[in-house]
N, C-alpha and C positions, 0 to 999 in steps of 0.2 A: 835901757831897752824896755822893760815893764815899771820899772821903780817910780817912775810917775803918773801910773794909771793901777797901782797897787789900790787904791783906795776903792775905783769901781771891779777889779777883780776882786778884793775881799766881801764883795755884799752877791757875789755870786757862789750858789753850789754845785760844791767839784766832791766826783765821787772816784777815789782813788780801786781799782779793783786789782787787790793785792793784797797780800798777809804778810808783807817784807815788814820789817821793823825799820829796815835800810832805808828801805822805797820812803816807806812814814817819814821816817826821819829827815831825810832832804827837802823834800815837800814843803813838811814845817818849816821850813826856813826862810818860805815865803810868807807865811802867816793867811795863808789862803785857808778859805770857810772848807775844810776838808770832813768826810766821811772817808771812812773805810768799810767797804765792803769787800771780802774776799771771794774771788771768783772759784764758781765750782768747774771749770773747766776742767778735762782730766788733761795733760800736760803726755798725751801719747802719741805725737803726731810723729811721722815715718822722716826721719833725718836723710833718708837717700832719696825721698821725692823731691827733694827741695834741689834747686842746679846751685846755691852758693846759702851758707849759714844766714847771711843775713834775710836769707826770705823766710826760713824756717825762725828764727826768734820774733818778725814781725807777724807770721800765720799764728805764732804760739799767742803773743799779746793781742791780735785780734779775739783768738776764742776767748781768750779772757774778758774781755770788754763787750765782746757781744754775750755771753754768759751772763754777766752781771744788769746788760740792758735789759733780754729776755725777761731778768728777773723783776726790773724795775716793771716795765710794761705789763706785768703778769698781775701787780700789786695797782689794781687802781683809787687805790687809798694815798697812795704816794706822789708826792708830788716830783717830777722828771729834775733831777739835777742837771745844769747847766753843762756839766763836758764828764765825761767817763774817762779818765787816765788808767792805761794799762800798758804792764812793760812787759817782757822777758829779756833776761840777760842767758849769754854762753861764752866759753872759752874756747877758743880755736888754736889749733897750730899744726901748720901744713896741712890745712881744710880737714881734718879730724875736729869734733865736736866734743866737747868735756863738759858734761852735764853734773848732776850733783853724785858725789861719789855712792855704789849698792853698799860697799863695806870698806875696812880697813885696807883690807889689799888693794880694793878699785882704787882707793886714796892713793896708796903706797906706788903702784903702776901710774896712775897719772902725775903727780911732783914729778917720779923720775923721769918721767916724759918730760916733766916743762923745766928741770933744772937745766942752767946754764944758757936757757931758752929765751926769746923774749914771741910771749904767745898776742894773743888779739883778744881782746874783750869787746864784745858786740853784743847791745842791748836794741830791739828792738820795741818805739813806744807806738801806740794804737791810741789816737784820741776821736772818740765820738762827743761832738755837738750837739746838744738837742736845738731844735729849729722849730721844734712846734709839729700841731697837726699829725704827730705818730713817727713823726722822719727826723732822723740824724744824718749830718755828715761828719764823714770820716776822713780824717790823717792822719797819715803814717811816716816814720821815719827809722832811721838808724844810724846810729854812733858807734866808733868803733876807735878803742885806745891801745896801745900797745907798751905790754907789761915785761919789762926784763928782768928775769930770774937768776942770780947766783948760781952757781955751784951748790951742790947740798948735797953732805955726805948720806947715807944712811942712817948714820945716828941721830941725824939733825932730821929729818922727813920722818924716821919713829917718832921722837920726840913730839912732833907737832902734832902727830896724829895721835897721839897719846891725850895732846889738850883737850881733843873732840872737838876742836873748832871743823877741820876742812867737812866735816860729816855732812850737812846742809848747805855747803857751799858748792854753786857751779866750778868747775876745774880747781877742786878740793882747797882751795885758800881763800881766806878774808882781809884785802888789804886795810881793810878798819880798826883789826885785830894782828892775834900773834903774828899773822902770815906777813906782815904788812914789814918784818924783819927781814925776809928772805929777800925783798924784792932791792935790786939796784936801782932802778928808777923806770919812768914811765913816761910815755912820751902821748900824750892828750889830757882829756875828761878825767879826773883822779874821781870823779862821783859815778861818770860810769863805771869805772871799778866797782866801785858800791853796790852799784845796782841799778841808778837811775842817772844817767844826764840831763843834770840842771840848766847849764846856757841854752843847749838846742832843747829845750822844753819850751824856755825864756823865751825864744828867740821865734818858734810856734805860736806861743800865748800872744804873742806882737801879733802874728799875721791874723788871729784870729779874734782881735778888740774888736772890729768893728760890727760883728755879730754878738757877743758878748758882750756888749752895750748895750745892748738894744731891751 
C-alpha cells in the first residue's frame, strides 16, 4: 500500500497534533519524519449536536488539527509541515458516548455498563495538507471496531480501577494494557482500539502521494 513509497514519505514533515503516547507510538511504526505537537483545542464540543458519534469524534479532530495549524501560521519563523495528523477516539454503545472517566465511580458506572457488552470504538482522523500559498486541504475519516466485553464481576471492575489505568482512558479501559484481560475479542482495527487506525491512515496516505511528491 505505502511500503514502497515509504522512502519519499520519510523526507516529508508530518506533524502529529496530539499528546497520545498511543497515537506516537503507532505512527512510529512507519518511521515517518514525525513532530509532535499537542493541540490546545479544548475537547468541549455538545455531544447532542452532533446526529451520530462519529461526526462529533471527527468535529473533535478537526479542532484539533486546525488548533495546531492556526498555530503553525501564527509562527512565520516555521517552516509549514507537509500534512497535520489529528485523531479523536470514543466509545459507544446503544449511541451513548464514553468519554474519559470524571472519577472512580464514572469508571465504576461505565465497565458496568459495557460488561458482558460488545461496545464500538470510533476514532475519527482529520488530515490537513499543506499545498502552498497559505491553503490546505483537508480529509476526513472514520474507523469504527467493535469490542466484546466479558462478564465482570464487581470485584474484578474494583480491581481494575484500583490499577488507575481506565482514569484517562475513553470508555474507562486500555486494550494495550490491563484492560486488554477483560476483553473476549474484537472484531476490526485492534490499533483503533488504541487510539489510532493504521491501515485506513495507510490507505489515505496512498490517495494522497501524488501531492506529497511534489
Amino acid at each position: 500500500m505505502i511500503l514502497d513509497k515509504l522512502q519519499t514519505l520519510q523526507a516529508k514533515r508530518m506533524v502529529l497534533a496530539s499528546s497520545s503516547p498511543h497515537r506516537k507510538e503507532i505512527l512510529e511504526k512507519l518511521n515517518l519524519n514525525l513532530t509532535v505537537i499537542p493541540s490546545e483545542f479544548e475537547e468541549n464540543l455538545d455531544v447532542k449536536s452532533f446526529s451520530h458519534p462519529s461526526e462529533y469524534v471527527i468535529a473533535t479532530a478537526r479542532g484539533k488539527a486546525e488548533a495546531v495549524a492556526a498555530k503553525l501560521s501564527a509562527s512565520s519563523a516555521t517552516l509549514m509541515p507537509h500534512l497535520i495528523i489529528a485523531a479523536d477516539t470514543c466509545v459507544t454503545l446503544d449511541g451513548h458516548i464514553f468519554g474519559k472517566p470524571k472519577d472512580k465511580h464514572d469508571a465504576y458506572l461505565t465497565l458496568s455498563r459495557l460488561s458482558g457488552q460488545s461496545n464500538e470504538v470510533l476514532t475519527g482522523v482529520y488530515l490537513k495538507l499543506w499545498v502552498g500559498d497559505g491553503s490546505w486541504k483537508d480529509t476526513t475519516f472514520c474507523e469504527n471496531t467493535s469490542v466484546r466485553f466479558a462478564q465482570l464481576s464487581h470485584e474484578l471492575i474494583t480491581a481494575y480501577i484500583d490499577s488507575g489505568e481506565p482514569m484517562n482512558k475513553a470508555g474507562s479501559y486500555g486494550i494495550q494494557g490491563l484492560g486488554g484481560s477483560l476483553i473476549e475479542g474484537i472484531s476490526g482495527d485492534y490499533y483503533n482500539v488504541m487510539g489510532f487506525p493504521l491501515h485506513r491512515f495507510c490507505q489515505h496516505l496512498d490517495t494522497l502521494m501524488p501531492q506529497l511528491a511534489q
